[in-house]
GUTIFI-955138 format. One record per residue (C-alpha): residue number from 1; x, y, z. Coordinates in pm, 1 decimal. Layout:
residues N
[NUM,[X,Y,Z]],
...
This chain:
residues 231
[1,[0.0,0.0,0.0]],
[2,[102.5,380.0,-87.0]],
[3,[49.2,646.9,116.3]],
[4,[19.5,1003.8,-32.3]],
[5,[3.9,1273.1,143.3]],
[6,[-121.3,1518.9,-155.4]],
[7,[-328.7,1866.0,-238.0]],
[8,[-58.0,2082.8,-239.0]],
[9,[-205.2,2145.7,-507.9]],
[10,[-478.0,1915.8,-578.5]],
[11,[-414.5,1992.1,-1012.1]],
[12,[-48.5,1851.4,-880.1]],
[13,[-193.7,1492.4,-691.2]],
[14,[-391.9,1444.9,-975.4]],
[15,[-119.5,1429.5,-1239.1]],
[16,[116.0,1266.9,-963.5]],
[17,[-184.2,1015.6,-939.3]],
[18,[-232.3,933.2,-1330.4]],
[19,[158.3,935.5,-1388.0]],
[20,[167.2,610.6,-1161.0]],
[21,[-107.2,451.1,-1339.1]],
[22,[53.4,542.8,-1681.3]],
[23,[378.0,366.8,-1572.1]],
[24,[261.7,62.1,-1399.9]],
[25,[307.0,-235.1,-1571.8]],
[26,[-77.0,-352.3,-1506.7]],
[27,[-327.2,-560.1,-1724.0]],
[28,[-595.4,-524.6,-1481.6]],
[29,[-697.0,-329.7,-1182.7]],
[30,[-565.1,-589.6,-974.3]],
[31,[-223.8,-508.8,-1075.1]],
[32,[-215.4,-163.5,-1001.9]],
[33,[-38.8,-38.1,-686.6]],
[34,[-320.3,-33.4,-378.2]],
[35,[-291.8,347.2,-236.2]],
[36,[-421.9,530.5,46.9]],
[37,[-452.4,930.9,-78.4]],
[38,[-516.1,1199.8,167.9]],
[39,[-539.4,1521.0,-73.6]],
[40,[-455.0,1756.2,231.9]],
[41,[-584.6,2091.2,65.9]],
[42,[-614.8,2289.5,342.1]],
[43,[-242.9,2188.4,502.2]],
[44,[-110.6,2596.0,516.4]],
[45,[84.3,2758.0,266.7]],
[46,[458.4,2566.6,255.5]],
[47,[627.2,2896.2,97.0]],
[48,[444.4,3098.6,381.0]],
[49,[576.1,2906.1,652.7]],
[50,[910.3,2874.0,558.4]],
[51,[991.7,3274.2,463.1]],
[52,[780.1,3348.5,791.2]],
[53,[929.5,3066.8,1001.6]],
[54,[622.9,2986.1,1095.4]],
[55,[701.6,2623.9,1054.8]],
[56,[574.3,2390.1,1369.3]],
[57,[216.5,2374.0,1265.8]],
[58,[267.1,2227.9,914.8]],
[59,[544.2,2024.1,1053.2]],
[60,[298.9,1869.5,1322.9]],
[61,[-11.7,1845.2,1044.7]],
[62,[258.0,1620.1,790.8]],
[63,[409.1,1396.8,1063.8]],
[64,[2.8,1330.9,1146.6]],
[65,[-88.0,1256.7,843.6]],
[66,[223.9,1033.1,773.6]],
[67,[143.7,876.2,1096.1]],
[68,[-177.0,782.6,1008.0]],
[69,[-113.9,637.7,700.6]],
[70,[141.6,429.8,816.8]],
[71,[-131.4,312.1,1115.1]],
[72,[-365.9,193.4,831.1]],
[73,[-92.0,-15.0,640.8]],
[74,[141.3,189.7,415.9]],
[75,[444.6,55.1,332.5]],
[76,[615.4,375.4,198.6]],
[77,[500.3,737.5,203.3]],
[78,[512.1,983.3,-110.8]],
[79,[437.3,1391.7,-92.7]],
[80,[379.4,1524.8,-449.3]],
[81,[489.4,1871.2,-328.1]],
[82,[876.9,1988.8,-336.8]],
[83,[853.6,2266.2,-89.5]],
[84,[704.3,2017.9,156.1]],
[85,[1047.4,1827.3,127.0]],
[86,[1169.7,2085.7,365.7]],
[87,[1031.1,1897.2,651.6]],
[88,[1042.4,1556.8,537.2]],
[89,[1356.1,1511.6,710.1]],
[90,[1186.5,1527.8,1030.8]],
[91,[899.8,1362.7,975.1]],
[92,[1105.3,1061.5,860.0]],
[93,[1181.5,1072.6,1222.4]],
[94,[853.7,1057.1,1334.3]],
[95,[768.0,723.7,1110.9]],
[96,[915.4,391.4,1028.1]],
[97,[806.3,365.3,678.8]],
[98,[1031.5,567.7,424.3]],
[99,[935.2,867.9,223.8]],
[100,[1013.9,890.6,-67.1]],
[101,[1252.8,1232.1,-95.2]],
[102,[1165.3,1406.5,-404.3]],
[103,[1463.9,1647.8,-424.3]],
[104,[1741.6,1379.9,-309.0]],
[105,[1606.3,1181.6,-600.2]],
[106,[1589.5,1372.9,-847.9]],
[107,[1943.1,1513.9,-797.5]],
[108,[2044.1,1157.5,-800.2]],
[109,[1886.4,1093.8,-1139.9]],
[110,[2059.6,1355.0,-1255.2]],
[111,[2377.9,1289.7,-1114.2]],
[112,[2330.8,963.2,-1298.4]],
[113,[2186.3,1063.3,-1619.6]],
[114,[2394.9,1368.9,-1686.1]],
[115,[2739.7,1363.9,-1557.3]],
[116,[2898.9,1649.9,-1779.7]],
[117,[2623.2,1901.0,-1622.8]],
[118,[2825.7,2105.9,-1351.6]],
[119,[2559.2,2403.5,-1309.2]],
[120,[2201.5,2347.8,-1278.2]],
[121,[1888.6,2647.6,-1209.6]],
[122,[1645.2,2517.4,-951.3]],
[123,[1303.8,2656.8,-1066.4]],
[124,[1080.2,2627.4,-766.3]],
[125,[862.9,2834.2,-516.4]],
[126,[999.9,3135.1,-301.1]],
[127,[983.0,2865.6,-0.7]],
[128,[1197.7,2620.9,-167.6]],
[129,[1474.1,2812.8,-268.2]],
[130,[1475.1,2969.9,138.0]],
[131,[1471.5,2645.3,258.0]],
[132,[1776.4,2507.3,56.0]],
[133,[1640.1,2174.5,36.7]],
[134,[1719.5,2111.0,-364.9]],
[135,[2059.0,2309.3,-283.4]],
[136,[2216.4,2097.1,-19.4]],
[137,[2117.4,1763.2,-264.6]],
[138,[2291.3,1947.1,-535.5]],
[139,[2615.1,2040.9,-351.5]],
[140,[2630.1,1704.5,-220.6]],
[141,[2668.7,1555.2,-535.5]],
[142,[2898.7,1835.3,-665.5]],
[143,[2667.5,2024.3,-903.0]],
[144,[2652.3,2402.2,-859.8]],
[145,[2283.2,2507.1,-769.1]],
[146,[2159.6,2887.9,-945.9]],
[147,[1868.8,3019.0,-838.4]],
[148,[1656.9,3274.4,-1052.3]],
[149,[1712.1,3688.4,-971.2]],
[150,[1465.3,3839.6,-764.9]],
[151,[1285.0,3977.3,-1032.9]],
[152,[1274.1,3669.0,-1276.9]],
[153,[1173.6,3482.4,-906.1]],
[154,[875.1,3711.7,-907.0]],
[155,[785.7,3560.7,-1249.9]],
[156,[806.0,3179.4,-1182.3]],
[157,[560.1,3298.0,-875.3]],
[158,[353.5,3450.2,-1069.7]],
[159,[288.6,3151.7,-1288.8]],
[160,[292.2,2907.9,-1024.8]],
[161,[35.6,3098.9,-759.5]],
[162,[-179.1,3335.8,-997.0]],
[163,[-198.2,3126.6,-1282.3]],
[164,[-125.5,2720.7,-1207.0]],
[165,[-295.1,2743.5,-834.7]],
[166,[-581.4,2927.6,-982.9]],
[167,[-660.9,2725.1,-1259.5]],
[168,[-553.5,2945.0,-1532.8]],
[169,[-297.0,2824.9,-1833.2]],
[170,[108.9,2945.0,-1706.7]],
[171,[250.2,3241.1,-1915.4]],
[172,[481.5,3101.2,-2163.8]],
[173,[673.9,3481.2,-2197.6]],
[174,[728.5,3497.9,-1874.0]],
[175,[884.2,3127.2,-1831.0]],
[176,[1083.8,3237.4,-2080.2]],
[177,[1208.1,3534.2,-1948.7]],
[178,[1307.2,3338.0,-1697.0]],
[179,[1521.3,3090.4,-1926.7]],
[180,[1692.3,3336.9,-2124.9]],
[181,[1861.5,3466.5,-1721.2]],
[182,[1930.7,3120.0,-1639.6]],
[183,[2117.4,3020.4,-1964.9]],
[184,[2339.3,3388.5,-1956.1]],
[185,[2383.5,3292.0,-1603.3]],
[186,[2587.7,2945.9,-1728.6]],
[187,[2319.6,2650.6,-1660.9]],
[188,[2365.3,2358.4,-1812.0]],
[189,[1971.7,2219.6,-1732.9]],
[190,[1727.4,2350.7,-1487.5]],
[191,[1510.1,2146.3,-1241.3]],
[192,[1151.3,2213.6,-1233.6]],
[193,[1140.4,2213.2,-871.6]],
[194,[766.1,2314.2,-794.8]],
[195,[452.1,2099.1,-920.1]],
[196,[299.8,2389.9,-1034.3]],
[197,[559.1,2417.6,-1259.4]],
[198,[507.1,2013.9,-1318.2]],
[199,[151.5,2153.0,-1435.7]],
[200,[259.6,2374.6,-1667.7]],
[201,[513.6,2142.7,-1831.6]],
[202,[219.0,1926.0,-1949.3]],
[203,[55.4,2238.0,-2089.4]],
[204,[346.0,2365.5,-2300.8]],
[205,[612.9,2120.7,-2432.3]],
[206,[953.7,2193.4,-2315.0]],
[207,[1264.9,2062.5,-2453.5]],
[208,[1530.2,1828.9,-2244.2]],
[209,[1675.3,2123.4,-2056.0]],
[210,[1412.2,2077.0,-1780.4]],
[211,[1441.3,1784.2,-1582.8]],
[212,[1086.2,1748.1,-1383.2]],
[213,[1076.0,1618.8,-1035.7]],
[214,[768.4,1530.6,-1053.5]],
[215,[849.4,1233.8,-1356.3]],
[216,[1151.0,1117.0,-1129.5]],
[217,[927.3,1105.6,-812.2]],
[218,[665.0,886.9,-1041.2]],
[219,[961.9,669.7,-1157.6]],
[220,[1126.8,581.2,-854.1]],
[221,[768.4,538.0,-677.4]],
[222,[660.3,263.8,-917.1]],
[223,[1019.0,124.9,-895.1]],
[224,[985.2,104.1,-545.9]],
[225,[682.8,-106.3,-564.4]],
[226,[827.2,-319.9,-801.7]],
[227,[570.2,-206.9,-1092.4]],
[228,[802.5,-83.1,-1386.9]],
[229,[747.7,-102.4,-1726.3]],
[230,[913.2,-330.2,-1875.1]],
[231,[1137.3,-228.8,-2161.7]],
């Protein structure tokens, strides 16, 4: 059984949701991985929480959840939400099932997939780029992390809380705005570190540049449960 601890945002869960069913290996229902999904929408704003440091209530409300999941019979834990990853370190604590870490592996992947790549952007929420979390997995494996400019920061906000989060397409001119900085500024591939921004992928067609966390955290999920593809 799966536990998923999702709604942050709910578009997010859902793709999260129908990327695992897309890469199961299954021929019937019965083959599909059994889940538990709690689509937590009203777990407080990650971003807000971390830049006010405001951060023991949302800590307290995962570890619950993750708790309870584990209670009723999850044998690993997924959170379709990379500014939650902040606190998953904790929480991992709190439980003895794993979680699944979507930064840690999706710097792995790339660290395995593209070893010539010494500078990568991490495109991701306000929250996530405080927190660090997708820096500290990139130093570790001895890539440089580059975060967006204030300004061009602003932008990939924009899209991912006035456009994504309310249900409206992502401006493609202001992405790109965005990926003209990041390419002057030397990276060799950017991370699309928000699943907002996993959202918007799937509504314009970007080229291998972007690596999506969201596909790695899909992959390695259905890996873990022995459910691959095969081929």
């Amino acid at each position: 059984m799966l536990g998923v601890i999702g709604g942050m945002g709910p578009q997010a869960t859902v793709y999260f949701l129908q990327g695992i069913i897309d890469q199961t290996d299954a021929g019937c229902d019965q083959e599909h991985i059994p889940m538990i999904i709690l689509n937590h929408t009203t777990m407080p704003d990650r971003t807000a929480a971390i830049l006010s440091g405001n951060k023991t209530e949302i800590c307290e409300a995962l570890l619950r959840d993750a708790r309870m999941l584990e209670k009723n019979g999850c044998s690993a834990i997924v959170i379709p939400c990379n500014t939650s990853h902040y606190f998953v370190d904790e929480i991992q604590k709190g439980i003895s099932i794993p979680i699944i870490h979507m930064a840690r592996e999706t710097i792995n992947r790339v660290s395995e997939t593209r070893p010539g790549i010494k500078k990568l952007a991490i495109l991701a929420t306000s929250g996530t780029i405080q927190s660090g979390v997708y820096h500290r997995e990139c130093l570790k494996k001895g890539f440089e992390p580059c975060a967006p400019s204030p300004e061009k920061q602003l932008l990939l906000m924009d899209i991912i809380y006035r456009e994504i989060k309310k249900k409206r397409p992502g401006s493609l001119s202001k992405f790109l705005e965005v990926e003209r900085e990041i390419k002057a500024a030397g990276c060799e591939a950017a991370i699309l570190a928000c699943t907002e921004l996993s959202c918007f992928a799937r509504q314009v067609e970007l080229p291998e540049y972007y690596i999506d966390a969201m596909d790695i955290l899909i992959d390695k999920t259905v890996q873990f449960y022995g459910k691959g593809k095969k081929g």
